[in-house]
C-alpha positions as CSV (number, residue, x, y, z in Angstrom):
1,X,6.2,-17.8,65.0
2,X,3.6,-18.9,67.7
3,X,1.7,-20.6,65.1
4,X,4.7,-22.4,63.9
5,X,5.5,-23.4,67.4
6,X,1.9,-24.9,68.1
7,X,2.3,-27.2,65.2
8,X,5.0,-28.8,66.7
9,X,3.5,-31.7,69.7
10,X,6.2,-32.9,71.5
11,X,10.1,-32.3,71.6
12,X,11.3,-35.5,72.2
13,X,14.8,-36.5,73.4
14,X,16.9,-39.7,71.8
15,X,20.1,-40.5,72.2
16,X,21.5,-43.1,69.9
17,X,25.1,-44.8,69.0
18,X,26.5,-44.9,65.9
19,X,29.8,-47.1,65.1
20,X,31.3,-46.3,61.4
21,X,33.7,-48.8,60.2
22,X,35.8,-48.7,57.2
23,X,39.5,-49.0,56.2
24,X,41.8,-46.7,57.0
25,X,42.3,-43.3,55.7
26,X,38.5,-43.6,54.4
27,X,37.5,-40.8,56.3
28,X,35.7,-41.9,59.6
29,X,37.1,-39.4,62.1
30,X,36.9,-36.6,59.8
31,X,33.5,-37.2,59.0
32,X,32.3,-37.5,62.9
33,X,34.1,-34.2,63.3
34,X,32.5,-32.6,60.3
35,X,29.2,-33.5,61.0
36,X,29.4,-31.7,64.2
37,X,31.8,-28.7,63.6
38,X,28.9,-28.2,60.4
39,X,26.1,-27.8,62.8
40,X,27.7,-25.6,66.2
41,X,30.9,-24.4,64.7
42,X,33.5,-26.6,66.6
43,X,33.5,-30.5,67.4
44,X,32.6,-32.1,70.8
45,X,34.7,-35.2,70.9
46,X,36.6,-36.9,73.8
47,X,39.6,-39.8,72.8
48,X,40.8,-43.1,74.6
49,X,43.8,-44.4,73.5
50,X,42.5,-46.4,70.1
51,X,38.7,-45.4,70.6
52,X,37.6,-42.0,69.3
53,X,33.8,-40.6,70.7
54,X,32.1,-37.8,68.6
55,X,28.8,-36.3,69.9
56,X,26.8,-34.7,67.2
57,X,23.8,-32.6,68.1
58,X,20.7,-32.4,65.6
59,X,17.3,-31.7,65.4
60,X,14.4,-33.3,63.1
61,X,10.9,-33.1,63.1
62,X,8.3,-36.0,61.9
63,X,4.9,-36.1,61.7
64,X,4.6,-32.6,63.8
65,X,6.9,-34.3,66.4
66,X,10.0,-32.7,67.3
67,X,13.2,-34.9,68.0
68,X,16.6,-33.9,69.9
69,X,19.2,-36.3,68.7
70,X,22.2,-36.9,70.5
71,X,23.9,-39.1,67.6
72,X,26.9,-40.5,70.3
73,X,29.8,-42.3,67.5
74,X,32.5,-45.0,69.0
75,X,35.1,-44.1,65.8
76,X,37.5,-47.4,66.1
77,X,40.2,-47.9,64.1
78,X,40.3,-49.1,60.3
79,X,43.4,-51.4,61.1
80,X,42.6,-55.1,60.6
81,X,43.9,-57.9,62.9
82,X,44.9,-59.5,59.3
83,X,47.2,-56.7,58.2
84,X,50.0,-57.8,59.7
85,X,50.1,-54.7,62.7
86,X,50.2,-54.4,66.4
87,X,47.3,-55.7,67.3
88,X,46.5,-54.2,69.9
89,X,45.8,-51.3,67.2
90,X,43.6,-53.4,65.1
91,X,39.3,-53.0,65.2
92,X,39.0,-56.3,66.7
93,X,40.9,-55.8,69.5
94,X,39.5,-52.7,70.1
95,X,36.2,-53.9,69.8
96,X,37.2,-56.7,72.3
97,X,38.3,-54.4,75.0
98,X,35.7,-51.7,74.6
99,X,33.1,-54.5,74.0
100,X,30.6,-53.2,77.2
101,X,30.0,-50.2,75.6
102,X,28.6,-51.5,72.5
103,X,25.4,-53.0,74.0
104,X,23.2,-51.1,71.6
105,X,24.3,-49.7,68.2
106,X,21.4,-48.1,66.1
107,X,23.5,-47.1,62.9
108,X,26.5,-48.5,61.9
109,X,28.2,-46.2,59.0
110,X,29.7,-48.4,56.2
111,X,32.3,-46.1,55.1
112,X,34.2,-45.8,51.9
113,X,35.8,-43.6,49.5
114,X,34.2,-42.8,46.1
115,X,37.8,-42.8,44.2
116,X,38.8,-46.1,45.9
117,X,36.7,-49.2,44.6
118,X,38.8,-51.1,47.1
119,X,37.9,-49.4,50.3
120,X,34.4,-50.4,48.8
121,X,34.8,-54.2,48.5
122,X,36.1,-54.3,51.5
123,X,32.4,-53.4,53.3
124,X,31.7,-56.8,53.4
125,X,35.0,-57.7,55.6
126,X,33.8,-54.5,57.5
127,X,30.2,-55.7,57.8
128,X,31.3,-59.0,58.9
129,X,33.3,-58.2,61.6
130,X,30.5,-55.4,63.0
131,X,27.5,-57.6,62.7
132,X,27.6,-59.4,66.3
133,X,27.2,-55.8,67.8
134,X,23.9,-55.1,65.6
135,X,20.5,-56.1,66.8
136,X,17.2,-56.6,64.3
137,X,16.6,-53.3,64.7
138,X,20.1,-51.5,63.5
139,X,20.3,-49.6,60.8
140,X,22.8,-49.7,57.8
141,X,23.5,-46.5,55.9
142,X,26.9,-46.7,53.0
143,X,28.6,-43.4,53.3
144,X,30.9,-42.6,50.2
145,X,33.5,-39.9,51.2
146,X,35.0,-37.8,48.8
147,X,32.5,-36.7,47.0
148,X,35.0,-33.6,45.8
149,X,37.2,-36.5,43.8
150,X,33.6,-37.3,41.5
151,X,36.1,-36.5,38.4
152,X,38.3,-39.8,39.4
153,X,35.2,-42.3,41.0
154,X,35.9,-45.7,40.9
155,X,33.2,-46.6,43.0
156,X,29.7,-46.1,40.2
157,X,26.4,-45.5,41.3
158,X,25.2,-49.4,40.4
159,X,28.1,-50.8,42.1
160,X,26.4,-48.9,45.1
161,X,23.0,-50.0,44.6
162,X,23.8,-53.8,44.1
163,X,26.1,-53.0,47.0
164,X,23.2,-52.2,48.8
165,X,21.1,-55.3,48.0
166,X,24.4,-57.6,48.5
167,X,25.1,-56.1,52.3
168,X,20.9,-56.5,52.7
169,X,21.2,-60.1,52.0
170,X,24.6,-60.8,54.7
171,X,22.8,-58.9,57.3
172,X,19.6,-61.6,56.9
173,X,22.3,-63.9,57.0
174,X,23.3,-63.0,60.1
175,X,20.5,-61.3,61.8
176,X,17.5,-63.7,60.3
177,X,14.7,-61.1,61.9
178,X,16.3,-58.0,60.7
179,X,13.7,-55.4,60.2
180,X,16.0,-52.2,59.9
181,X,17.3,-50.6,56.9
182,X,20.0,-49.9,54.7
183,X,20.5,-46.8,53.1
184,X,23.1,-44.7,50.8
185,X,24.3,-41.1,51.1
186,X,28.3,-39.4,49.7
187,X,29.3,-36.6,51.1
188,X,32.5,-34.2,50.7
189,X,34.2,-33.1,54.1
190,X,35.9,-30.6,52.1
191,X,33.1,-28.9,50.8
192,X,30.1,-30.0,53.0
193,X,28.4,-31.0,50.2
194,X,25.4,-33.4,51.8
195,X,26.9,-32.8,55.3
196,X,23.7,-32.1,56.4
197,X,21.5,-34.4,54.8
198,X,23.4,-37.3,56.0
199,X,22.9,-36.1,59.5
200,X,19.5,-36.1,59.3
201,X,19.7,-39.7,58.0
202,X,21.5,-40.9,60.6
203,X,18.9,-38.9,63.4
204,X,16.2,-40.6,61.4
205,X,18.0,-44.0,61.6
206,X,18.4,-43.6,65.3
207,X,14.5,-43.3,65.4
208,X,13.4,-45.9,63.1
209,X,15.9,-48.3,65.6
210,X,14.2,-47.1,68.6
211,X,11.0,-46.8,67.1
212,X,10.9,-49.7,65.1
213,X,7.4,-50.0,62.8
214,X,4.3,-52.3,63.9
């Protein structure tokens, strides 16, 4: 144990915000929840009105450096000011009224669900509208939900790799010095099948935003 312990140089603490975005219904709150009730056994989440925050505990180690993540999620709504609703209820408004406390986000969470190829397409509306709250150094990680429907998947493992490229080219679009990353994981809330491995992604996002390479 003591020799295990040595190896270790540093526990480090971060804390870093993640924002997921998606349509309705795709899963976002659930999947905040999960990730936390997975790792201590019940979640640690406080609500506003229309803004949902999650605070998921995790801890990774790189290069013989330990990390304490504190992976803080804003969970807004998956309503669009399009859709005809209140608006009040809809992301942008939200995103308008709670705009000071997205001066940093490190990970933004493209969410969709892997047996609705619509709630896919739609990233790029979703990637649109979250872009002016990303900085060069934000990182983009596509989160199919799910995963327990894989016998009716609309959405295939191409479409989510060209997905991938497609989303890489908007953000240069938009953010022309972009150095982060984007990224791919599904995962089953029921289940908890990759629960845990796309928590460690998003901790290891959250470093590579505030630890940017070079």
């Amino acid at each position: 144990m003591c020799n295990q312990l040595c190896e270790i140089n540093v526990l480090e603490k971060v804390t870093g915000f993640v924002l997921p975005v998606g349509n309705g219904a795709v899963g976002k709150s659930t999947l905040s929840l999960v990730l936390e009730q997975n790792k201590n056994g019940f979640p640690n989440t406080k609500k506003s009105m229309n803004l949902e925050f999650v605070y998921v505990n995790d801890y990774v180690e790189i290069d013989r450096t330990g990390y304490q993540i504190m992976q803080q999620f804003f969970v807004p709504p998956g309503q669009k000011s399009t859709e005809g609703i209140d608006q009040v209820y809809s992301f942008e408004r939200i995103i308008e009224t709670y705009v000071f406390l997205f001066r940093r986000i490190d990970v933004v969470l493209l969410i969709y669900k892997v047996d609705e190829l619509e709630s896919f397409n739609d990233l790029e509306y979703w990637i649109r509208q979250s872009i002016s709250l990303c900085d060069e150094f934000t990182q983009f990680i596509l989160v199919g939900t799910h995963l327990d429907r894989n016998d009716t998947r609309q959405v295939t493992e191409t479409m989510v790799m060209n997905g991938i490229n497609y989303l890489t080219h908007l953000i240069k679009l938009s953010l022309s010095n972009w150095s982060g990353r984007c990224s791919a994981c599904e995962v089953s809330a029921l289940t908890g099948e990759n629960l845990e491995q796309l928590r460690h992604t998003i901790s290891r996002a959250i470093l590579d935003s505030r630890q940017p390479a070079g």
